[in-house]
ZADRENKOL-859268 format. One record per residue (C-alpha): residue in one letter; x, y, z. Coordinates in steps of 0.02 Angstrom, whole numbers, plus 50000, padded with zeros to 5 digits. Layout:
BEGIN
AXYZ
...
***
This chain:
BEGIN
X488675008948235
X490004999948303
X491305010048245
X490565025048294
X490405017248472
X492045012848474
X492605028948423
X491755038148562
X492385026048704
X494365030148628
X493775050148636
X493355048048814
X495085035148851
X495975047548776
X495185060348854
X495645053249030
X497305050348996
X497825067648936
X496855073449105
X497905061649205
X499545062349104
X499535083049147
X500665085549303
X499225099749372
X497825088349363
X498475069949387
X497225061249505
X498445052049649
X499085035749660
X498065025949784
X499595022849895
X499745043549892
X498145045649989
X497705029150048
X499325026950157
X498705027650346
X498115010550296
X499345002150205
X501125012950273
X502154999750187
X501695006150033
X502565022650057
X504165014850131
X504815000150171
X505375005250346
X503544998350403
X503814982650354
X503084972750507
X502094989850587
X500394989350503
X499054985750636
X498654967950544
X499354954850450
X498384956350306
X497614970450226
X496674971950033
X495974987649956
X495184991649804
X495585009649736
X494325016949609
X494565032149561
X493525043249424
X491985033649464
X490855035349306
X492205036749187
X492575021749061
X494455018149073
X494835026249241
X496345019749348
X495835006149465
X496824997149601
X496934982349689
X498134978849821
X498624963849942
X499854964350095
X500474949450180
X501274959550340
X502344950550491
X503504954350615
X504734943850738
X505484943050918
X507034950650850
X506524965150775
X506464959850592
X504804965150481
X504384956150321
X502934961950200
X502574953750059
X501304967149927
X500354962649778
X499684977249653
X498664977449514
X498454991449425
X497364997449264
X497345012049151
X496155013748991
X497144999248910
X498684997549021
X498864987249151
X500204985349283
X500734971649397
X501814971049534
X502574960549661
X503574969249822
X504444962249956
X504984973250095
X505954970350260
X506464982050380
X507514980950555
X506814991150697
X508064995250829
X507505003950980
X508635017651039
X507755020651207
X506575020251295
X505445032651193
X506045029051028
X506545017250888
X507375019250736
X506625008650561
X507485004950413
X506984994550256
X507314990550085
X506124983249967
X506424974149810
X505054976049646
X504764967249510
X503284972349381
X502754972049206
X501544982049123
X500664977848965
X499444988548846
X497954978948783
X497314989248612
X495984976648541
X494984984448728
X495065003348668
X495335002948500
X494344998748345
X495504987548188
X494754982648032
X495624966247968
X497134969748062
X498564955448116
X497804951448294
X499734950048346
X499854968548379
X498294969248481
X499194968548658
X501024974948686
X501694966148829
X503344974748905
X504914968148995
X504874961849176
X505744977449263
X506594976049436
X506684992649558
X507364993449731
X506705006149882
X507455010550037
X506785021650184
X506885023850373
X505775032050497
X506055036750683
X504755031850812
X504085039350952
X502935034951086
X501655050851020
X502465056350848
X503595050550718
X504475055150542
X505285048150426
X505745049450223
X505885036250087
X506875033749915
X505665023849772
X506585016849610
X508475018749646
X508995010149489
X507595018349370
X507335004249271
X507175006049106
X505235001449026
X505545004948849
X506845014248743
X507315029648824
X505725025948955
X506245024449127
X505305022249322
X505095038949387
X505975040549534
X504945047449718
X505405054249843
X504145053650022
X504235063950176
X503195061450308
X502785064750507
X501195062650602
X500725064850798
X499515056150900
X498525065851060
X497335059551188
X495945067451221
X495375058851358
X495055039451396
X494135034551249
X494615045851106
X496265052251021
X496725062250881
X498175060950756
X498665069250611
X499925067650495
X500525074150325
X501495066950178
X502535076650045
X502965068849886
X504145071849752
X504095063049587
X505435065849422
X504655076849293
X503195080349408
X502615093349532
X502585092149708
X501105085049806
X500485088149976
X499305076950086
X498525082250258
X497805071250374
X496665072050539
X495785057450632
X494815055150763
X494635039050864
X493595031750979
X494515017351088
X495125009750945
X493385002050885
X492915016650750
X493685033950678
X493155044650555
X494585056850458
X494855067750335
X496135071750200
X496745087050094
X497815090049960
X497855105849885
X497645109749694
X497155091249685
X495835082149806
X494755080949990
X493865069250061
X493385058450199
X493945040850306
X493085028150405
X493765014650511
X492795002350590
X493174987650674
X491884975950671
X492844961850781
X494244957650870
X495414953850726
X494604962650574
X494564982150525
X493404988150382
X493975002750300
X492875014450162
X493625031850090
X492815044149994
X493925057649885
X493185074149781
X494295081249661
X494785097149690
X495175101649486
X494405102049318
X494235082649334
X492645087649427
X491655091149270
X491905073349226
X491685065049383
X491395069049558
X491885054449672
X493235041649691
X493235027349805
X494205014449906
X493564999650003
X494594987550108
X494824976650265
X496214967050361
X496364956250480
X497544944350591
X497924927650549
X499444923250698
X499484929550854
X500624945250880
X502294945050943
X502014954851094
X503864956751166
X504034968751010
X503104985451026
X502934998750912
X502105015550953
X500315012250818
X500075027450722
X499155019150571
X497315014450539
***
């Protein structure tokens, strides 16, 4: 029985991963679709921009399905006087039996150009490892325990990325894994590419709209498109949506519940054959301040 058990649950792993491997039907990266609250994540030019100082999400996507990716994510985010950003990002992340960690640090300069705009550039400097845990998916019969989990080498990757500021709009475009670093033999960090622009419109007093988009370019991998629209009400709640075509929609939700926390919940519905497997994906997360803001710095706030 257990066997059999065992055999089903590496069906349905395996399963998931060829769904996921396949270029037409991969399921995002949480830092894809999830960006309006964590910016850093796409480059490191907003090192020192996000709304608060600390902000944790937890990704999980494929709800339903054994094996599906999940993500956790902590950012440590602070700016100075000067004009100097630091962000500091933790990431887990889990798929079937592999399992990724990651440690970022970012820091970006943001000069101001005029009156109206300012001009952001960062680097950010990776280091992960990612290990594969067998004995979790797969059944052995008297096997050497030794080979149950294959731990790889600590890995080191560099990003760099700028973005120009306005007082209602901005754009920018980001370079991720400059030196793709090798994994294993002849298994390298695929190397992204990110362009992105957004605009932000009053409607009146109390509410504002903004939308944005992100285009993403990955080695070996097809292009990918994300849309964006959110409406806000004085800063206190929102509710968005997103779209990406041939892939995913859904739905965001800001609120913020008091003076120095935000509480954020999005729902995604895949837009591919994924859908006869599961139906939903979620991410829940909050942030908050823990110093007071240096207010001599501003920075037009485009982000959740």
């Amino acid at each position: 029985m257990r066997k059999q058990t065992t055999f089903f649950k590496q069906m349905r792993t395996a399963l998931l991963m060829c769904l996921v491997g396949n270029g037409l039907w991969a399921q995002q990266h949480p830092s894809l679709d999830n960006y309006l609250f964590t910016p850093v994540a796409i480059s490191p030019a907003h090192a020192g921009m996000q709304g608060k100082d600390v902000v944790s999400l937890v990704d999980a996507q494929l709800v339903g399905v054994v094996g599906a990716p999940r993500t956790g994510l902590l950012s440590a985010d602070f700016k100075t006087l000067n004009g100097l950003g630091i962000n500091i990002m933790a990431i887990s992340d889990a798929l079937g039996p592999m399992s990724t960690g990651q440690l970022a640090i970012s820091s970006a300069y943001h000069l101001p150009i005029n009156e109206e705009w300012n001009l952001s550039t960062g680097l950010r400097a990776t280091v992960s490892r990612t290990s594969i845990d067998l004995n979790s998916e797969i059944f052995y019969d008297g096997l050497d325990p030794s080979i149950y989990t294959l731990a790889g080498p600590f890995i080191a990757n560099i990003d760099i990325g700028t973005t120009l500021n306005g007082q209602n709009a901005y754009f920018g475009l980001s370079y991720k894994n400059v030196n793709r670093a090798q994994i294993y033999q002849n298994n390298y960090t695929a190397q992204i590419f990110h362009l992105f622009a957004g605009y932000t419109q009053a409607l009146n007093k109390e509410w504002s709209i903004r939308t944005s988009f992100l285009a993403t370019g990955t080695t070996n991998s097809p292009g990918d498109l994300n849309l964006h629209a959110f409406l806000e009400h004085k800063n206190s709640w929102g509710l968005g949506a997103h779209y990406s075509p041939s892939d995913e929609m859904g739905m965001m939700l800001k609120i913020n519940t008091a003076n120095d926390w935000n509480f954020y919940y999005q729902y995604n519905f895949p837009l591919t054959d994924l859908v006869y497997i599961t139906r939903s994906s979620h991410v829940v997360g909050f942030s908050f301040d823990i110093i007071n803001k240096a207010k001599s710095l501003t920075s037009p706030r485009f982000f959740l």
